[in-house]
C-alpha angles and dihedrals in degrees: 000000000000120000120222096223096194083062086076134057151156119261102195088160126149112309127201099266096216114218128275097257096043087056099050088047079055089049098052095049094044092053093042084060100052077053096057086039093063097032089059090048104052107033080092098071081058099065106041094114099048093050089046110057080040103060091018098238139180125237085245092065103042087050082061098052087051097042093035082075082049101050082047099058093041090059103044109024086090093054100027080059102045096053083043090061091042103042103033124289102223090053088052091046083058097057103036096056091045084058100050093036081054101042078051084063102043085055093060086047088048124119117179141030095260095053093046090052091047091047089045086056086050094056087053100055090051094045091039099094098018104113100042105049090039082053092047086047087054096044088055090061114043129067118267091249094058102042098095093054090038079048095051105045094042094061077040082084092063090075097035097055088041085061097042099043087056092043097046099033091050082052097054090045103050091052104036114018124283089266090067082053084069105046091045089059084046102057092047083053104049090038093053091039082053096049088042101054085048096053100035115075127186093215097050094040097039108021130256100319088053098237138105118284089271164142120331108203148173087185125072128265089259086060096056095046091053117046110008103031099046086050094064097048087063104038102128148012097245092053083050087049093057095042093064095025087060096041091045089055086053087067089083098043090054094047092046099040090052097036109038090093098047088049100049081051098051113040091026104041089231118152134252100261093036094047091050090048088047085050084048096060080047100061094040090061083051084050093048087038098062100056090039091054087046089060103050090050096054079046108054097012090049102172092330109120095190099056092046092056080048095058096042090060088052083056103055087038095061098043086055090048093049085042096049089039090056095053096053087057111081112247102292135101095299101053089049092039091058090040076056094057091038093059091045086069105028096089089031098114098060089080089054089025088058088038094061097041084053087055103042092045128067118256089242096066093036088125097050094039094063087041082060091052105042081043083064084040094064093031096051120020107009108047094032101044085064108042091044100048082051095051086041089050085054096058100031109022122267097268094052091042091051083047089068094057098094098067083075085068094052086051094038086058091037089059092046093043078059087054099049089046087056096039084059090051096049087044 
C-alpha cells in the first residue's frame, strides 16, 4: 500500500525545560538504573561456578544463560526504541526496568536449567532498549552545552554496574547461596523502579501529552519505521561516519574489558581473584574516563560539531598511542600504569559520539537514534573486539595479540576524518 509520506511528519517544538535541580534528581534515577541494568546482567558471571557444580552444566550451557541477554537485546533494542519514542519514553523506562528487576528475580526462584534460560531472556527484553531511551531522557533535559558530558557519565554506569553486579553478586553468593546474588540484584531493581516511577513524571519530562516531543502522524507507526524513521538515521555522511568511527573505537573496549584478566594471569602470574580485582580498577579508569572526556569536549567544543568530532579523534589517538606504548615496556608498573590511561580514553568518545547523533536526528527519534549507535557500539567495537582478540591470542600468543588493538583507534580517526571532510562540504 503506498504511504503518503507528507502525512507524516516531525514536531521538535518548544518542550517544558524542567529546572536544574529536577534534572539532576532525574539524573540520578536514570543512572541508578543503568546501574541496576548491568548489575542484573552480569551477577551472573559471579555465580558460574556455583551453577555449575549444582546442576552439573556445561560451558556450553552457562555461555547460553550470559549471550541469550545479548541476543535479546540484539533482537528487540530497534523496536523497543521506536514505540518508546512513539508512545513516551518515561513510561517505557518504567516498564522496562519493572521487566528486567522482576526476570532478576525469577532467576534466584528458579530450579532448573530451562526456567533460568527463559528468565534470563526475560532480563534481556527489559534491559533491550534501556540505554538509549534513558540517554535520550537525559539529552532532553539538559542544555546543549552540557549533553556530551550528560552523555558520558551517564554510559559511564555500564561499567560501573558491570563491576558492582560481579563484586556484589560474588559477596552475596559466597555467603547465601547464588540464588540470594539474584535476588539481590532484584530488590535494588524493583525499589529504584518504585522511587522512579514516583519522581519521573511524563508531563514534567515530555510535556503535557506525556510523550516525547514527537511524531505527529495520519500513517501508522509501521509507516513511520519504514520509511521515515530509517531515513533520518541515515541522513548524511557525516551521521554514517560517527556511527563506525564510534563503534570502531569500542574494539578496544571490548578486547580489553574481556582479556584484561587472562592477561594479568598470564603474563603476571596473578591469580585469578586478584587479576579480576586489578581488571576491575581497570575498568573503573575507563568508567571515570568517559564523563571526564564529555566534559572537556562541551567545554572546548561548545556547539561546534566539527571541533567535538576533532577532539574525538584526539581521544581515541592518544588511547592508541598509551596502549601501543605499554606494550613496548616489559610486565611491570609502567606497562600497567600506560594500559590505565589508556582505558581512561578508550570509551571517551560515547559522551561526543552520543552528542552529535542528538544534533543530526530529529527530537522526535532520539530513542531509536542511540539505539542505532550503541547498536554500532556492540556490531562494531564491543562483540568483535572480543572474539577477535581471542582468535588473534590463539595464533600469535595473548600479549602480542592485545599489542594490535590500537589500530582500532587509527580506523576509528580515519572514519571520522571522513566525517569532518564531509561536515565542511555540507556546511
Amino acid at each position: 500500500m503506498a504511504v503518503n509520506m507528507q502525512a507524516i511528519t516531525y514536531d521538535d517544538g518548544a518542550q517544558p525545560r524542567p529546572t536544574r535541580g529536577y534534572a539532576w534528581v532525574i539524573f540520578a534515577l536514570t543512572f541508578g538504573l543503568l546501574l541496576s541494568d548491568y548489575m542484573s546482567r552480569q551477577v551472573l558471571n559471579a555465580v558460574f561456578p556455583q551453577i555449575k557444580a549444582e546442576w552439573g552444566l556445561s560451558d556450553t550451557q552457562l555461555g547460553a544463560l550470559s549471550g541469550i541477554v545479548s541476543l535479546a537485546v540484539g533482537i528487540l533494542a530497534f523496536p523497543i526504541s521506536l514505540a518508546a519514542d512513539r508512545w513516551g519514553r518515561v513510561r517505557s523506562v518504567t516498564i522496562m526496568a519493572a521487566i528486567w528487576s522482576i526476570a532478576t528475580l525469577l532467576c534466584g526462584l528458579s530450579h532448573n536449567y530451562f526456567t533460568l534460560l527463559s528468565a534470563r531472556f526475560l532480563v534481556g527484553v527489559g534491559e533491550a532498549a534501556y540505554a538509549s531511551v534513558g540517554m535520550a531522557i537525559l539529552i532532553s533535559m539538559f542544555p546543549s552545552r552540557h549533553t556530551s558530558t550528560v552523555a558520558g557519565a551517564f554510559m559511564a554506569g555500564s561499567m560501573v554496574g558491570s563491576v558492582m553486579g560481579i563484586g556484589l553478586g560474588g559477596s552475596l553468593a559466597s555467603q547465601f547461596g547464588w540464588r540470594s546474588a539474584f535476588v539481590g540484584m532484584a530488590i535494588f531493581g524493583i525499589a529504584l523502579t518504585l522511587v522512579y516511577m514516583m519522581v519521573a513524571k511524563p508531563s514534567r519530562i515530555e510535556g503535557e501529552k506525556g510523550q516525547a516531543a514527537g511524531i505527529r502522524q495520519s500513517e501508522s507507526l509501521a509507516a513511520v519505521r519504514v520509511r521515515h524513521v530509517l531515513r533520518d538515521l541515515f541522513s548524511s555522511p557525516v551521521l554514517i561516519c560517527v556511527y563506525i568511527g564510534s563503534g570502531l573505537q569500542l574494539f578496544i573496549s571490548g578486547g580489553l574489558l574481556a582479556w584484561l584478566p587472562s592477561f594479568l594471569n598470564r603474563v603476571y602470574d596473578m591469580p585469578l581473584s586478584k587479576a579480576g580485582g586489578v581488571a576491575a580498577v581497570f575498568v573503573l579508569c575507563g568508567a571515570c574516563g568517559m564523563p571526564l572526556c564529555g566534559a572537556l569536549s562541551d567545554r572546548l567544543g561548545r556547539d561546534s560539531p566539527r571541533r567535538k568530532i576533532l577532539l574525538a579523534i584526539t581521544f581515541n589517538l592518544v588511547c592508541g598511542t598509551l596502549l601501543f606504548t605499554a606494550f613496548q615496556f616489559p610486565a611491570g608498573s609502567a606497562q600497567l600504569t600506560l594500559i590505565a590511561f589508556a582505558m581512561f580514553f578508550s570509551a571517551g568518545i560515547m559522551g561526543p559520539s552520543g552528542t552529535m547523533v542528538a544534533k543530526l536526528t530529529p527530537k522526535a527519534i532520539h530513542s531509536t537514534a542511540m539505539a542505532t549507535l550503541a547498536l554500532a557500539f556492540n556490531l562494531l567495537g564491543l562483540a568483535p573486539g572480543s572474539v577477535v582478540t581471542g582468535i588473534l591470542a590463539d595464533r600469535l600468543g595473548l600479549a602480542p595479540a592485545l599489542q594490535l588493538l590500537p589500530l582500532a583507534s587509527v580506523a576509528s580517526a580515519v572514519v571520522l576524518l571522513i566525517g569532518v571532510h564531509h561536515l565542511r562540504a555540507e556546511r
